[in-house]
C-alpha positions as CSV (number, residue, x, y, z in Angstrom):
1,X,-7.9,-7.3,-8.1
2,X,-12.0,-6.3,-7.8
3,X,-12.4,-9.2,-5.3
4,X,-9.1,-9.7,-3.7
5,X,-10.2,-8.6,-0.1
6,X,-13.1,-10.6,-0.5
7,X,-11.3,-13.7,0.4
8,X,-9.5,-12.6,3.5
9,X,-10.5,-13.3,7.2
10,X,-10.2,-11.3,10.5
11,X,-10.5,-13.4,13.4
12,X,-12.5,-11.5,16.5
13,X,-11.4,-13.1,19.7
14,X,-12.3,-11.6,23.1
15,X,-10.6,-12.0,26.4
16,X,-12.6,-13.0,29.8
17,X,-12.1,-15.5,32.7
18,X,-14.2,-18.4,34.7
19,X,-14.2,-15.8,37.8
20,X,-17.7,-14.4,36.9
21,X,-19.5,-17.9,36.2
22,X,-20.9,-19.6,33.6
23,X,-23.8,-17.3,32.9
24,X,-21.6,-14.3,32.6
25,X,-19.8,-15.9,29.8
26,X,-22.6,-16.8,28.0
27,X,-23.8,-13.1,27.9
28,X,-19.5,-12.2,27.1
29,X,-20.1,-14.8,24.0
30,X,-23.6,-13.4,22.7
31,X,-22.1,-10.0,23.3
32,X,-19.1,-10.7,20.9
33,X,-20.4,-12.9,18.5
34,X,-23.0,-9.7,18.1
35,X,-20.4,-7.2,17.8
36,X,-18.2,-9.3,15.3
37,X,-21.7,-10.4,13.2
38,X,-22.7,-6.3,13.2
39,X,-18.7,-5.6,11.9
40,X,-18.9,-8.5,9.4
41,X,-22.0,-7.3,7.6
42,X,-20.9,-3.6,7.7
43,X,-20.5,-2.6,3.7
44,X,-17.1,-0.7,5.3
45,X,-15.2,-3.6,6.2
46,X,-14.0,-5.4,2.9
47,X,-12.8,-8.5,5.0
48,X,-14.7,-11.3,6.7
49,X,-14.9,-10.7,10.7
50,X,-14.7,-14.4,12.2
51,X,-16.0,-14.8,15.8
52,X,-14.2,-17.3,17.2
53,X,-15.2,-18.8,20.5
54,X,-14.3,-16.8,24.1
55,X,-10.9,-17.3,25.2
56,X,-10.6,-17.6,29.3
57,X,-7.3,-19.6,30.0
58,X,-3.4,-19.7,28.6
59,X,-4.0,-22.5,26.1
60,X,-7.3,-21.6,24.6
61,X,-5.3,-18.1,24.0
62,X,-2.3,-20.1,22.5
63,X,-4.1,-22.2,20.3
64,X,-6.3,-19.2,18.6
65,X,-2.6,-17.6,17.9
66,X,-1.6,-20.7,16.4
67,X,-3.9,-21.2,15.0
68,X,-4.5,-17.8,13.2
69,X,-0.9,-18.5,12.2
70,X,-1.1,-21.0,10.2
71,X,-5.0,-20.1,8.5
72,X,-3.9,-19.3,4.7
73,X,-6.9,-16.7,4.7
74,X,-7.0,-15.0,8.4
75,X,-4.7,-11.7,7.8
76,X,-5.2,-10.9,11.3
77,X,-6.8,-10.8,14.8
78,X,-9.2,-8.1,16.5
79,X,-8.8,-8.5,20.6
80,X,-11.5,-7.5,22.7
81,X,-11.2,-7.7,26.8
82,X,-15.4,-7.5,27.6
83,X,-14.1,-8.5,31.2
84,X,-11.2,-8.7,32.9
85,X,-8.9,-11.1,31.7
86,X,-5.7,-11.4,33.4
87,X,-3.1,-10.5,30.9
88,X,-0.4,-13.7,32.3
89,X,-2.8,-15.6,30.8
90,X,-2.0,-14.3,26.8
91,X,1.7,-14.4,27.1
92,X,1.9,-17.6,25.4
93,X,-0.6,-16.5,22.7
94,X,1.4,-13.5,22.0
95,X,5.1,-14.6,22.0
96,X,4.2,-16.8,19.2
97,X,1.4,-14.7,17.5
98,X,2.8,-13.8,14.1
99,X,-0.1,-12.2,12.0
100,X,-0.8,-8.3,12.7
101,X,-3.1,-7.2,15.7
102,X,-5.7,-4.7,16.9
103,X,-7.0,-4.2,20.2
104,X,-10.3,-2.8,19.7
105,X,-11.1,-0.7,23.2
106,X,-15.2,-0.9,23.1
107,X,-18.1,-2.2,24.6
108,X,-21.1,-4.2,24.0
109,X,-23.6,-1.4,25.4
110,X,-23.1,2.3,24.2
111,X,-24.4,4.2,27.0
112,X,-24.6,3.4,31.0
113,X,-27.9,2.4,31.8
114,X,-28.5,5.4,34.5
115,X,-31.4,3.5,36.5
116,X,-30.6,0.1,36.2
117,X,-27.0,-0.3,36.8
118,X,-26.5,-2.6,39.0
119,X,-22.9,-4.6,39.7
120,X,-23.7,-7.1,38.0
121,X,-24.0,-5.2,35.1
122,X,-20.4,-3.8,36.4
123,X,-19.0,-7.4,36.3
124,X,-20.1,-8.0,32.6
125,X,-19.1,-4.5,31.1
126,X,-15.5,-4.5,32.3
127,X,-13.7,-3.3,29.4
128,X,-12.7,0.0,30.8
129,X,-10.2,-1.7,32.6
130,X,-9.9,-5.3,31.2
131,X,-8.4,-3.6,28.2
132,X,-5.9,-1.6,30.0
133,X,-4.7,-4.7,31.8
134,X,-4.5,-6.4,28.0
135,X,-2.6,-3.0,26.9
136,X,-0.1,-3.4,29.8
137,X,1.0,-6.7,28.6
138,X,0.7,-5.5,24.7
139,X,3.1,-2.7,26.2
140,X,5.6,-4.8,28.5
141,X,6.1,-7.3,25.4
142,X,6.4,-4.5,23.0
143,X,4.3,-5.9,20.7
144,X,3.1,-3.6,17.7
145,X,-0.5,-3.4,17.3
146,X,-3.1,-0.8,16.2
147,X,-5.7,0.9,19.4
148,X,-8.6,1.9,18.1
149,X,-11.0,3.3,20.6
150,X,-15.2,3.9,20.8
151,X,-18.2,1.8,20.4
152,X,-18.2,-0.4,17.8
153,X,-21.1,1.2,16.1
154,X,-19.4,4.2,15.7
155,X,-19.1,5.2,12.1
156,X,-14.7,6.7,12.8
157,X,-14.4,3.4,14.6
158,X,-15.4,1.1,11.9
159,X,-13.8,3.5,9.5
160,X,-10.1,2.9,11.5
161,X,-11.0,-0.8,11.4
162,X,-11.4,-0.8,7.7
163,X,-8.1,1.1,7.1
164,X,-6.4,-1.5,9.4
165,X,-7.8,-4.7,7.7
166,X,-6.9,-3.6,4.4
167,X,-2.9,-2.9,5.5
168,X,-3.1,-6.4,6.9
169,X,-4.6,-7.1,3.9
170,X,-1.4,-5.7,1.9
171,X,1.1,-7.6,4.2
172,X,-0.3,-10.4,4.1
173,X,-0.6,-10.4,0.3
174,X,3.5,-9.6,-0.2
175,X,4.1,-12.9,2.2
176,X,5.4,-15.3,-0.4
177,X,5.4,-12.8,-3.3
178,X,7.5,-13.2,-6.2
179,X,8.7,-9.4,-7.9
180,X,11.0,-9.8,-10.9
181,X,13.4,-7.7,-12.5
182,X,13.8,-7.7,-16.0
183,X,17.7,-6.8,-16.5
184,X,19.5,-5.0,-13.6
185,X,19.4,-1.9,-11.5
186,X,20.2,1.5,-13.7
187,X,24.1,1.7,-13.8
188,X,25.2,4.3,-10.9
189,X,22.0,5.0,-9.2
190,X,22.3,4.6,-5.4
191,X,18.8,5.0,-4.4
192,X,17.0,2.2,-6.5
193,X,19.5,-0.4,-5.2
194,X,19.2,-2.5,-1.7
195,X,19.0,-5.3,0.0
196,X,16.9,-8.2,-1.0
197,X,17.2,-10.4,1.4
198,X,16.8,-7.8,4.1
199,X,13.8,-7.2,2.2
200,X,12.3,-10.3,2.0
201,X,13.1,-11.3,6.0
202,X,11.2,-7.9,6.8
203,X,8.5,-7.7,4.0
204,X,7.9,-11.1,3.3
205,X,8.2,-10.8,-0.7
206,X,11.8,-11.9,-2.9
207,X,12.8,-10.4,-6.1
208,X,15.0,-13.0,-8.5
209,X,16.7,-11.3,-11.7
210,X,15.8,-12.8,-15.3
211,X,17.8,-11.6,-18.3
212,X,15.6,-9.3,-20.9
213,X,16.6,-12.6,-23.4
214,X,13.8,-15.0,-21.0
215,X,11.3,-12.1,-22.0
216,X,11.6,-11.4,-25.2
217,X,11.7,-15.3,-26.0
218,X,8.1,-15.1,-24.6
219,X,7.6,-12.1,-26.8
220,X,8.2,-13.1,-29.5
221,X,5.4,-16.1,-29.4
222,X,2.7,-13.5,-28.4
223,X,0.2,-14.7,-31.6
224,X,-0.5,-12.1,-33.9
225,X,-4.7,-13.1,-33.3
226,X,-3.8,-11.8,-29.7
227,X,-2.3,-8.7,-30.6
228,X,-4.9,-7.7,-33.4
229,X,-7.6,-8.2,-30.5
230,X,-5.4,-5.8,-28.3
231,X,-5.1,-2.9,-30.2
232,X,-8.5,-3.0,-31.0
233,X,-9.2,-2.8,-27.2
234,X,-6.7,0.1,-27.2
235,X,-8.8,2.0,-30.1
236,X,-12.1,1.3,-28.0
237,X,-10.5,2.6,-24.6
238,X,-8.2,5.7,-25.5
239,X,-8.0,8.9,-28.2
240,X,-5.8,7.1,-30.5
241,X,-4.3,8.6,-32.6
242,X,-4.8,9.1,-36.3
243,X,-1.0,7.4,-37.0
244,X,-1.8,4.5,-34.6
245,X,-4.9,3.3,-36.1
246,X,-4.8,0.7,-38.9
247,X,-3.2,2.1,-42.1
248,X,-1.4,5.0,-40.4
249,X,2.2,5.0,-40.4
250,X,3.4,4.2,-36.9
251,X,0.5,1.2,-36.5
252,X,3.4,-1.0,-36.0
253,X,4.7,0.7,-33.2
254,X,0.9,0.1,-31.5
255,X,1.2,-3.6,-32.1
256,X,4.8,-4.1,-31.2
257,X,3.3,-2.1,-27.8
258,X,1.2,-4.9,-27.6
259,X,2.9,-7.7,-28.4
260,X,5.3,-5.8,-25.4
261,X,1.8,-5.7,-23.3
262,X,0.6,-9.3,-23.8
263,X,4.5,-11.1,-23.4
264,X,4.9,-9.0,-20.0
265,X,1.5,-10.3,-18.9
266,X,2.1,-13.9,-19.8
267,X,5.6,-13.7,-17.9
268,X,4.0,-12.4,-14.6
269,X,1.2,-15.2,-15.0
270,X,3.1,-18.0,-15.9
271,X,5.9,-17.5,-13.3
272,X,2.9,-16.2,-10.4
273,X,4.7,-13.0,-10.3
274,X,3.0,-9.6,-8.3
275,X,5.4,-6.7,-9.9
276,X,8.6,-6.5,-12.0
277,X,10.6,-3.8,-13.1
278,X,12.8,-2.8,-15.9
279,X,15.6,-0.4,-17.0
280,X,15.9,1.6,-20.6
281,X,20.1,0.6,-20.3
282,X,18.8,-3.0,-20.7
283,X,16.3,-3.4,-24.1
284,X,18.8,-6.0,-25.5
285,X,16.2,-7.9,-28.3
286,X,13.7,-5.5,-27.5
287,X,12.1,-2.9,-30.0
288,X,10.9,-0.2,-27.7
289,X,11.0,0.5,-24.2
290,X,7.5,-1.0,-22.2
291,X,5.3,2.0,-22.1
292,X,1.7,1.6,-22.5
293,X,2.3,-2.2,-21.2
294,X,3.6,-0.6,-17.8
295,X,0.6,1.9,-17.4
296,X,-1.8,-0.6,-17.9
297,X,-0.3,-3.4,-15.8
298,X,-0.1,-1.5,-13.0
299,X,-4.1,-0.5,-13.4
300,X,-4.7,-4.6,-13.5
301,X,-3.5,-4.2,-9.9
302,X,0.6,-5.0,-10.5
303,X,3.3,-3.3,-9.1
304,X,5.9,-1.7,-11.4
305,X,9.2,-0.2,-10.8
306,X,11.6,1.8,-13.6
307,X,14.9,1.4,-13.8
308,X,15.4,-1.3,-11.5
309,X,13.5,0.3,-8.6
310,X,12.1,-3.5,-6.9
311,X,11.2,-1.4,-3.4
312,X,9.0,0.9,-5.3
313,X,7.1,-1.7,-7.4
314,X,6.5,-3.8,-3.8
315,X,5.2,-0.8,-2.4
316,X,3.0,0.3,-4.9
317,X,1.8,-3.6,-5.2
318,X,0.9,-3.3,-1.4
319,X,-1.2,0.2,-2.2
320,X,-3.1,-1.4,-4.9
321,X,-3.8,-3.6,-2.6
322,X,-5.1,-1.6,0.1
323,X,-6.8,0.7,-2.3
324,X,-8.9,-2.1,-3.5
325,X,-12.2,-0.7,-4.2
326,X,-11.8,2.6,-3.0
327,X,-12.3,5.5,-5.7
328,X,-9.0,7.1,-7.6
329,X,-5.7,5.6,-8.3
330,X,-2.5,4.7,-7.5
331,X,0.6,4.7,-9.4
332,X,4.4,4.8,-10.1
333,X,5.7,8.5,-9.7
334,X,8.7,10.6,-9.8
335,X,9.5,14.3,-8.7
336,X,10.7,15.2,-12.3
337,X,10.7,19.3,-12.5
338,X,9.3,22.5,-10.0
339,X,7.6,25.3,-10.8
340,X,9.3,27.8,-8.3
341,X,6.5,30.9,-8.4
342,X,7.4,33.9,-7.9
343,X,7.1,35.3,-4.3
344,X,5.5,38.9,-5.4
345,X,2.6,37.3,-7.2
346,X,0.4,35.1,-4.4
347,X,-1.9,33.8,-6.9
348,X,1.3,32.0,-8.5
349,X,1.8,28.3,-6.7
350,X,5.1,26.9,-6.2
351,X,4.4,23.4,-7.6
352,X,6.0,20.3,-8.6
353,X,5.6,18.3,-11.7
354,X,5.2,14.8,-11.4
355,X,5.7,12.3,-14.6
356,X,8.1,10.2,-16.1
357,X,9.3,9.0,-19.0
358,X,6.4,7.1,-20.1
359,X,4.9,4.4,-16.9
360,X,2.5,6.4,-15.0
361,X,-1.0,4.2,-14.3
362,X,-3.9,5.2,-16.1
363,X,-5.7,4.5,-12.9
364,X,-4.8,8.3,-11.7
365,X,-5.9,9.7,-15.0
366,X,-8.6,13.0,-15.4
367,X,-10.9,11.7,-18.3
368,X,-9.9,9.3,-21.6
369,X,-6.0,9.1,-21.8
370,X,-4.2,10.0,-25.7
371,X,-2.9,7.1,-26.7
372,X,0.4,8.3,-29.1
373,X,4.1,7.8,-30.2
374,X,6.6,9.6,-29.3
375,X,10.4,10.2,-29.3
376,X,12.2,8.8,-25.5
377,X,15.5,10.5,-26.3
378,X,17.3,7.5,-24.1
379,X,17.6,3.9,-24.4
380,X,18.7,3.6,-28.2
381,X,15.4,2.3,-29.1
382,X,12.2,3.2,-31.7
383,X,9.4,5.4,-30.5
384,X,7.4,3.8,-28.0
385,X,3.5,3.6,-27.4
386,X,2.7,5.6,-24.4
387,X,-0.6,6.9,-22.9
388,X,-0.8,10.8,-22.1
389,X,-3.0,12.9,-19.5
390,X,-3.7,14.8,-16.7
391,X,-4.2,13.9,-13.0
392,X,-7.3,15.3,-11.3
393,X,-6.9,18.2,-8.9
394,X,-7.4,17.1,-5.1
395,X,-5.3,15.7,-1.5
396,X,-3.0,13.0,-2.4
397,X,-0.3,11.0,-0.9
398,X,4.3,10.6,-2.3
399,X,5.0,7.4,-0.4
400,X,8.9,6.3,-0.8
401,X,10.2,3.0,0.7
402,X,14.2,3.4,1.1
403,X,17.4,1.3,2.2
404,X,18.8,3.2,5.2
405,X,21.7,0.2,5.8
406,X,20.7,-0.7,9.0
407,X,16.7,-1.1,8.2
408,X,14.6,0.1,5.6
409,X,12.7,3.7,6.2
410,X,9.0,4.3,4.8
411,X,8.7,8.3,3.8
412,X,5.3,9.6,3.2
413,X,4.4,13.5,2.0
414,X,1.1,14.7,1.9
415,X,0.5,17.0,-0.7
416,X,-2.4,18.5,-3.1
417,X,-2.7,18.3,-6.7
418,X,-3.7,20.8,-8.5
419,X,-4.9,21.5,-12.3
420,X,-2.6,22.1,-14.9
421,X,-2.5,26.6,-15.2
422,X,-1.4,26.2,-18.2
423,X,-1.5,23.9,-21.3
424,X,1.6,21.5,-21.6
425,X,0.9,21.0,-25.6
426,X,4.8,19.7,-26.4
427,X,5.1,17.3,-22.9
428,X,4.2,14.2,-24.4
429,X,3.8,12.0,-20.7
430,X,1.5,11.3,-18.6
431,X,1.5,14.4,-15.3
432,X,0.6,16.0,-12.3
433,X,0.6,18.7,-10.7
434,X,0.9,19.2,-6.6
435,X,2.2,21.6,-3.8
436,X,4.2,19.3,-0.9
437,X,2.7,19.6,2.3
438,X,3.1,22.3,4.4
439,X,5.3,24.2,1.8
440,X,7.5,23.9,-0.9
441,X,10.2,24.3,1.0
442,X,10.1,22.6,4.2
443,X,8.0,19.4,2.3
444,X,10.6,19.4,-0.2
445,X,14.1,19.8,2.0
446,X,12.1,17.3,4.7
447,X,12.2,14.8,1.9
448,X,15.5,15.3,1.1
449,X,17.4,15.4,4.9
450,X,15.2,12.3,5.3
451,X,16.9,10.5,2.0
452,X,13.7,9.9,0.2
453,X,13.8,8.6,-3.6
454,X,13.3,10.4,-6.9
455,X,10.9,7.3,-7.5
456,X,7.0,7.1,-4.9
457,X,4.0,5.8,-5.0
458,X,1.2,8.9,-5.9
459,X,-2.0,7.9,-4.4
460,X,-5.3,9.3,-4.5
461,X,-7.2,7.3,-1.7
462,X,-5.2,6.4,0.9
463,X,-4.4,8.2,3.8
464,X,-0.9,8.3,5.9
465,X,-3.5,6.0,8.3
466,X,-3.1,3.4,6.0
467,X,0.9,3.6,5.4
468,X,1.3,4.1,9.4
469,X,-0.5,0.8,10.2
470,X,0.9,-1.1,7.3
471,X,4.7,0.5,8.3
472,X,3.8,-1.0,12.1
473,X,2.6,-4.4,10.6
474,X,5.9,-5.2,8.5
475,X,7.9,-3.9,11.8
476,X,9.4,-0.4,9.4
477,X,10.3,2.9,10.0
478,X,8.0,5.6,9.1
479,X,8.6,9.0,8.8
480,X,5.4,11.5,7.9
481,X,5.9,15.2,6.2
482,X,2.5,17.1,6.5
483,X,0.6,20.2,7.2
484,X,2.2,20.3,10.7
485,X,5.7,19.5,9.7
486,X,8.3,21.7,11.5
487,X,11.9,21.5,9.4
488,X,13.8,21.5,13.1
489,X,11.8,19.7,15.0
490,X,11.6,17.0,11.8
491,X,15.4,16.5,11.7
492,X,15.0,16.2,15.6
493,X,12.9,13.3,15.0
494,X,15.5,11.8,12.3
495,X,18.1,11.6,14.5
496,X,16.0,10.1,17.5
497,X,15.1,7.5,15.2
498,X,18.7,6.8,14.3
499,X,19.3,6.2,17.8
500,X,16.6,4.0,18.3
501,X,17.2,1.8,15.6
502,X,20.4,1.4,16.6
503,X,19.6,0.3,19.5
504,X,16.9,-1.6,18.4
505,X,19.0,-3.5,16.3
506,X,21.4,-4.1,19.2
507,X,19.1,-5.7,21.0
């Protein structure tokens, strides 16, 4: 996934009219093409920024939205208004306009020229209002779209635009995207199931079913040359341990991990797949549950849900995506057990621990991961191969996409991980530590009077920024617990939503 923003286009198309003459647009053209050139070779914006010629009538506005429509790389458009541009003239465009958009409220110039302003200096550098007059219609139509505002040189401007090209960058990737589940959702659990075709009119990606039988079939011709040059790879990258290696007694259990590896990375290949998930209830022809393969899938940039959880391995697929680049990890997480502190003793944190059974991405791990075998207690199946290790200390992010019936709800929970107080010598998982934003107790029953899943996305280097434009792209709910979270006024804000939506969905 190194170079998967590398290929993606933002088209910069600014606003104006004929009213100001022919030499005024030639200055509105330099202008912008200078502004998009100074964005496009800015080391913080992973995309391509595309000037595309001046726009100044209805049909020159409606053929750069169809055309951005249909251009396999463009992920988006940046609108600029340098002068007035009457905002009749873009209902055309924007009706049919179906890629994400941000209205970026600058100017060419920086600062007023104090003694040689002059009008027609006003006429040029019209943005102040031109923009509000694009707003208005944004507004009228209601359109989504991210407002960033300041010069474009601005280091908190071209920050904003880098978080919004790589969300766009994330929904554009899931249009067309193929997730597969291997086996069903886990029997009984409510959360992990949903609608699929809701999901795929709203997100843009399908998930299709395939019986464990079509994997292990592919399994089972995984060459043994293949595997031998695997586990090597394993020895070279993790502590392996001593019963692993070749000779020890559970060495069969490492290459059955990577026969399990290398058949679940053919699969995904072969049928052009971005994620899958799996269940432990369904291992028929299977020797061990997918451990180490899941970890190591999702750092090669797939997403990966347990037990049937398809929402959860879309969204972490979309926050690999984003992430792209960007220092720290992202991975499959689950709430598993608390640490409730006691209240006399300030110096003891009320925490939760983070883990699961075996899948959490290397990508998030503090130093060289253990690779060892280890009872699972579930699933009726040998010992599988699992990686173990702490997660660095610092501010992360518990995204959780959920079915709410009527429309789909994103949850998002700042919190901050912490190191490990104690050893954890007999937990044989991958885990982390972290105290929910702003408390244990209003983070924790915010999550739950919002419905939020057992199953998130943990990451390390996005912000809610990212998750609030990518939520606004994809048309989603999103609801944010953090250091300003109030419990009252937060179920206040639930139930406005519910109203809205169902309104919305009147409509």
């Amino acid at each position: 996934m190194t170079h998967i923003l590398e290929k993606y286009e933002v088209w910069f198309v600014t606003g104006s009219q004929h009213l100001y003459g022919e030499e005024t647009l030639k200055q509105v053209a330099e202008h912008a093409q200078a502004i998009a050139s100074g964005l496009n070779t800015n080391e913080k914006v992973p995309v391509r920024i595309v000037f595309k010629p001046v726009v100044t009538t209805p049909d020159e506005i409606y053929k750069v939205c169809q055309e951005a429509n249909v251009a396999p790389d463009c992920i988006g458009i940046i609108a600029w208004m340098h002068t007035f541009s009457p905002a009749k003239m873009w209902i055309g465009g924007l009706k049919v306009l179906q890629k994400p958009l941000l209205h970026l409220h600058t100017q060419y110039n920086r600062d007023i020229p104090w003694a040689t302003i002059d009008m027609d200096f006003m006429n040029l550098n019209q943005s102040a209002h031109g923009d509000r007059e694009f707003g208005f219609m944004l507004s009228r139509m209601r359109l989504n779209r991210k407002v960033v505002v300041g010069h474009w040189q601005q280091e908190d401007v071209v920050e904003r635009l880098n978080i919004w090209t790589r969300a766009a960058a994330a929904r554009h990737d899931l249009q067309g995207a193929r997730f597969v589940r291997f086996g069903d959702n886990m029997r009984q659990v409510a959360v992990t199931e949903g609608d699929k075709v809701a999901a795929e009119m709203q997100f843009g990606y399908s998930v299709n079913g395939y019986g464990v039988g079509d994997l292990v079939k592919v399994l089972n011709e995984v060459p043994d040359a293949a595997i031998d040059q695997l586990c090597a790879e394993y020895e070279d990258s993790y502590n392996l341990a001593s019963t692993l290696r070749k000779g020890g007694d559970q060495n069969s259990s490492l290459r059955e991990a990577a026969r399990i590896e290398l058949g679940i990375r053919n699969f995904l290949e072969t049928g052009n797949f971005k994620g899958y998930t799996n269940t432990f209830e369904d291992l028929h022809g299977m020797v061990q549950l997918p451990g180490i393969a899941s970890q190591r899938l999702m750092a090669a940039g797939y997403g990966f849900g347990a037990e049937g959880d398809w929402k959860t391995a879309a969204m972490l697929r979309a926050m690999k995506v984003m992430a792209t680049g960007l220092p720290g990890g992202n991975s499959f997480m689950e709430d598993y057990t608390y640490h409730f502190a006691d209240p006399a003793n300030p110096a003891d944190s009320q925490l939760v621990l983070g883990a699961h059974m075996l899948e959490i991405c290397e990508s998030i791990a503090d130093g060289k991961p253990h690779c060892e075998v280890h009872p699972l207690g579930i699933g009726g199946k040998a010992d599988p191969v699992r990686l173990v290790f702490n997660v660095a200390a610092g501010p992360a992010l518990n995204v959780s996409v959920i079915d709410m019936g009527n429309r789909f709800r994103i949850l998002a929970n700042e919190v901050e991980a912490v190191a490990p107080p104690h050893d954890l010598p007999k937990l044989p998982v991958a885990r982390v530590l972290w105290k929910p934003q702003p408390d244990m107790q209003t983070g924790c029953a915010a999550w739950i009077q919002a419905g939020g899943a057992h199953h998130t996305v943990y990451s390390q280097n996005l912000s809610v920024e990212y998750i609030e434009d990518f939520a606004d792209m994809v048309g989603v709910e999103l609801v944010t617990i953090d250091k300003d979270t109030r419990l009252r006024q937060f179920q206040n804000e639930l139930r406005w939503n519910e109203v809205y939506y169902q309104m919305k969905g009147g409509f």
